[in-house]
N, C-alpha and C positions, 0 to 999 in steps of 0.2 A: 431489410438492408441495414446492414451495421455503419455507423455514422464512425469515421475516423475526425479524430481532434488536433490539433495543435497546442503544444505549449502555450498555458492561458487562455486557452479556452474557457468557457463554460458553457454547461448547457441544461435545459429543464430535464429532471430524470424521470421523475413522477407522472410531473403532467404530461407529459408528451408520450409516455406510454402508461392510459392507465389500467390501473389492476394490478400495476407491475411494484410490489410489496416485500419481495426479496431476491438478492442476485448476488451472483457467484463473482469476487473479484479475482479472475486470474492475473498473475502477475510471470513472468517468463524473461529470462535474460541466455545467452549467448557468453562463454570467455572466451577471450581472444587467445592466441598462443601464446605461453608462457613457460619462463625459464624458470620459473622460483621453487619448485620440488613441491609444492603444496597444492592440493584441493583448491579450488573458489568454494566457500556456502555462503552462500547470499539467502539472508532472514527477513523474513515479511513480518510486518507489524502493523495492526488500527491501533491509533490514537483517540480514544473519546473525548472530545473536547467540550469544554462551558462556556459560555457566553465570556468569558475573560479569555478564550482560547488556549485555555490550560485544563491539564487533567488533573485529578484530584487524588487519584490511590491507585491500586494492584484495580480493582475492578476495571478502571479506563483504558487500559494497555492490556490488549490481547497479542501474544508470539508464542512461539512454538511451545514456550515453560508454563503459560498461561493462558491455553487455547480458546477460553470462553472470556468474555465480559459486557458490559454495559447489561445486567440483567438477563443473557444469554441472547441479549441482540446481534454479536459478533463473535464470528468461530473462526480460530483458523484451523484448518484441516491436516497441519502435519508438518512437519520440517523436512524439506527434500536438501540433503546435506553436497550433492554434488552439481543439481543442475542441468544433468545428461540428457540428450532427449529434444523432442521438439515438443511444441505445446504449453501449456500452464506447467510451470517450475514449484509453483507455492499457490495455495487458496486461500482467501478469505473470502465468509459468508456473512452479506449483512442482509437482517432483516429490520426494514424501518417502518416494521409495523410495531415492533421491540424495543426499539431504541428509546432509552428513558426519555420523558420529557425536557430533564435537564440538558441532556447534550445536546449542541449546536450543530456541529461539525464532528468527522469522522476522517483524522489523518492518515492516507494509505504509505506506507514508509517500507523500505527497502536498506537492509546495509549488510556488509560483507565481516560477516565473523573474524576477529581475531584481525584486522585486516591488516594494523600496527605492526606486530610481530610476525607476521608472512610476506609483508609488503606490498600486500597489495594495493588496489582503489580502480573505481568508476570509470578509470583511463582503459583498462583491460578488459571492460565489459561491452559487451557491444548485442543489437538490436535487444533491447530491452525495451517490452511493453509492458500494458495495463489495457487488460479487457473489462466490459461488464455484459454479465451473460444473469436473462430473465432466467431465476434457480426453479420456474416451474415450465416453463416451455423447452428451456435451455436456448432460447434464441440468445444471439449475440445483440447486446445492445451497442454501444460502442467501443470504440479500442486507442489506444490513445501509443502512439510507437514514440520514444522517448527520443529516438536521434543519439547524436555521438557525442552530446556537448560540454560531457565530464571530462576530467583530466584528473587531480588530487584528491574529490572527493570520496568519503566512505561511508557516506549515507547520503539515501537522496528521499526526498519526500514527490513520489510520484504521481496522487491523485487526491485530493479531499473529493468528499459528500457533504452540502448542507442545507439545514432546513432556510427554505423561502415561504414562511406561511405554512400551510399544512402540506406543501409537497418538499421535494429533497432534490436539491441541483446537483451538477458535479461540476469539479474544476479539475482541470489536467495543470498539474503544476509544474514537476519535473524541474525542481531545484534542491542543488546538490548544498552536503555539511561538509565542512570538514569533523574528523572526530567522533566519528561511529555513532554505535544507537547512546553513548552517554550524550556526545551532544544533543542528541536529537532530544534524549527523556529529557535532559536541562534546558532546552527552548521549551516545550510542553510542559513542562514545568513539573517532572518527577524528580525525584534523588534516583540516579542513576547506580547507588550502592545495593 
């Protein structure tokens, strides 16, 4: 039975199901009608984070130009550039058998390409969720549905994963940036050049 979450949530991921050593983060958003003559691509990113909850280089930021990192513990699976469709829009694959021992945390991030000069944001996005699906049963672990609660933002950080001990929690965050993924890489502490 797949556990749905709430904003701030958290929950044991590990211990509560174990064996379970890698899973599929689907991520799936909805545009709303819109006049503006452009596309929505909305890009998924992990964040590899350190104990200062900052990442340190190209290895800790995995997206679609940089599909692997943290020593090949996180993959994303591809850039879906429109969105169409029901289901998973974008994947990321973590396995936290991989995951260096440095990283603490693993930020699941979400923002909308170009979004400045198309005009868009998060106000025109609507049922956006975050699943976690066991990548060897394929069960669905939980899902976490984001709600309506953007408006200006153009990045939003939708899920962390972190270690408690030798297992791995999750938190359903679901709090919006302004200022696309450069903000996001400059809270995370990359140069976003």
């Amino acid at each position: 039975m797949t556990i749905s979450l709430s904003k701030g949530q958290r929950i044991d991921l590990t211990k509560t199901n174990p064996g379970l050593t890698k899973v599929v983060v689907g991520l799936g958003w909805d545009t709303n009608r819109y006049s503006g003559g452009n596309d929505f691509d909305l890009d998924a990113s992990a964040f590899l984070l350190h104990e200062n909850g900052k990442a340190k280089g190209e290895d800790d930021f995995v997206f679609y130009n940089n599909p692997s990192g943290g020593a090949g513990a996180v993959t994303h699976t591809g850039d879906n550039r429109t969105g169409a469709g029901d289901g998973d829009d974008e994947q990321i694959i973590v396995d936290f058998s991989k995951v260096p021992a440095q990283i603490q945390r693993v930020g699941i991030t979400v923002t909308i390409y170009d979004a400045e000069s198309r005009s868009q944001n998060f106000g025109q996005v609507s049922n956006a969720f975050v699943r976690v699906v066991d990548a060897v049963s394929e069960r669905e672990v939980l899902r976490f549905d984001l709600g309506e609660d953007f408006s200006t933002e153009t990045a939003v950080v939708f899920c962390e994963f972190y270690r408690h001990g030798a297992d791995w929690k999750f938190q359903a965050v679901g709090s919006g940036f302004a200022g696309g993924l450069a903000a996001l890489c400059r809270n995370y502490g990359l140069d976003a050049q």
